[in-house]
C-alpha positions in Angstrom: 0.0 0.0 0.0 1.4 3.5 -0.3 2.7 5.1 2.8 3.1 8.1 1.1 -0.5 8.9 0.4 -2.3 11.4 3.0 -6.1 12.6 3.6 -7.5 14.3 6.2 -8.8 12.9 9.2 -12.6 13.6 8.0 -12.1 11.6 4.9 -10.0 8.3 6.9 -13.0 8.3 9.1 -15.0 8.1 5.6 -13.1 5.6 4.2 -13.2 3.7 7.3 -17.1 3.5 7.6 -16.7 2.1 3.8 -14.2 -0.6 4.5 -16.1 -1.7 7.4 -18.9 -2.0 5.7 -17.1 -4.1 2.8 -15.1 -5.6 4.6 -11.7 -4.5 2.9 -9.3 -5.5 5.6 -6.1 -3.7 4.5 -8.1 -0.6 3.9 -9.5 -0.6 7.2 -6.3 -1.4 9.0 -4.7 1.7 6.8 -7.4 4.1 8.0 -7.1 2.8 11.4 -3.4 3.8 11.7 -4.0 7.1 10.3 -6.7 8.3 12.6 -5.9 6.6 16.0 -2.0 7.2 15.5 -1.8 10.6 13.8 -0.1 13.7 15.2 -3.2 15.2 13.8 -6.0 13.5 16.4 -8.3 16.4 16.7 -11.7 14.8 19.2 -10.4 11.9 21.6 -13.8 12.0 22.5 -15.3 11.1 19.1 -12.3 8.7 17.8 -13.7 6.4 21.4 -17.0 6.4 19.8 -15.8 5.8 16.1 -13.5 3.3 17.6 -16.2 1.4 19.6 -18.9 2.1 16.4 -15.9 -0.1 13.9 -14.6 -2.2 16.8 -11.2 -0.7 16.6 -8.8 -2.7 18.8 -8.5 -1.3 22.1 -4.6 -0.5 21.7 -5.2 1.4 18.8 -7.7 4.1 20.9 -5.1 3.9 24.1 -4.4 7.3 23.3 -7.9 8.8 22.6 -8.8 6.3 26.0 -6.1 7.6 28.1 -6.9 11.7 26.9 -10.7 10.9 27.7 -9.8 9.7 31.3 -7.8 12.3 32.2 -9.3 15.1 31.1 -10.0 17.8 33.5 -13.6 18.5 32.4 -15.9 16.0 32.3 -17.9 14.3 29.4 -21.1 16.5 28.3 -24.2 14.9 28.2 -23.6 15.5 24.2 -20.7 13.6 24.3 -22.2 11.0 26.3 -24.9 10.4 23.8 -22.5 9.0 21.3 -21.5 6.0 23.7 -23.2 3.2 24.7 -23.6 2.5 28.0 -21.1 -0.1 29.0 -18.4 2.3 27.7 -20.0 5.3 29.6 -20.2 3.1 32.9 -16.1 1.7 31.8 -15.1 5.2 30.9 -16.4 6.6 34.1 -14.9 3.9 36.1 -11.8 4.4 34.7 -11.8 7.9 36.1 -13.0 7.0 39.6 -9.7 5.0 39.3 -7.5 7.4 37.8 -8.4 9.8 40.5 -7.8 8.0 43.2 -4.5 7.0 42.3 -3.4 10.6 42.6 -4.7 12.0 46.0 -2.1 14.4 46.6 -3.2 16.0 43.4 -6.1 18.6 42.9 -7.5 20.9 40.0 -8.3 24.5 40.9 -10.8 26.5 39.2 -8.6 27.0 36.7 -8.0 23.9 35.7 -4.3 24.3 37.0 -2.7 20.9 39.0 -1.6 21.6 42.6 0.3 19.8 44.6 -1.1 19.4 48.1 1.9 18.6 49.9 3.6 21.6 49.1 
């Protein structure tokens, strides 16, 4: 396949819905690298729902998984309505864990980490 060959993330998420669909395998696995491992990832939030939409395997969305997790705001009810609800409920616990493994830690109002045993 060429390597050399680029689109932009709108149209790998097209051509991704049409290899899924007819099953073109090499396609698919092409358009997977070039949206889950790009530079260029612009919405971790919809890449988890593209990802669990196509069945993406869950180390290629690790990134968009991890970003999601730890992110300082939490998911809109928007956002929400584009998962299902065992990734809402794993997503969520996820964070419950991720926060608890950093007590010491804290967000201020403006978003800013501070270190409590300063």
């Amino acid at each position: 396949m060429h390597d050399d060959f680029s689109l932009p993330q709108k149209s790998w998420i097209a051509l991704l819905s049409i290899a899924d669909r007819y099953e073109f395998l090499n396609v698919r696995e092409r358009a997977i690298r070039e949206i889950y491992h790009s530079q260029e990832r612009e919405d971790d939030v919809l890449l988890v729902s593209l990802g669990e939409k196509y069945d993406v395997p869950p180390l290629d969305m690790l990134q968009s998984l991890a970003e999601v997790v730890m992110r300082v705001i939490p998911l809109t009810a928007d956002e929400v309505a584009g998962f299902s609800t065992l990734t809402v409920s794993r997503l969520a616990h996820a964070r419950e864990d991720f926060v608890r493994q950093a007590p010491r830690f804290r967000f201020d109002q403006h978003f800013q980490v501070v270190d409590d045993a300063i």
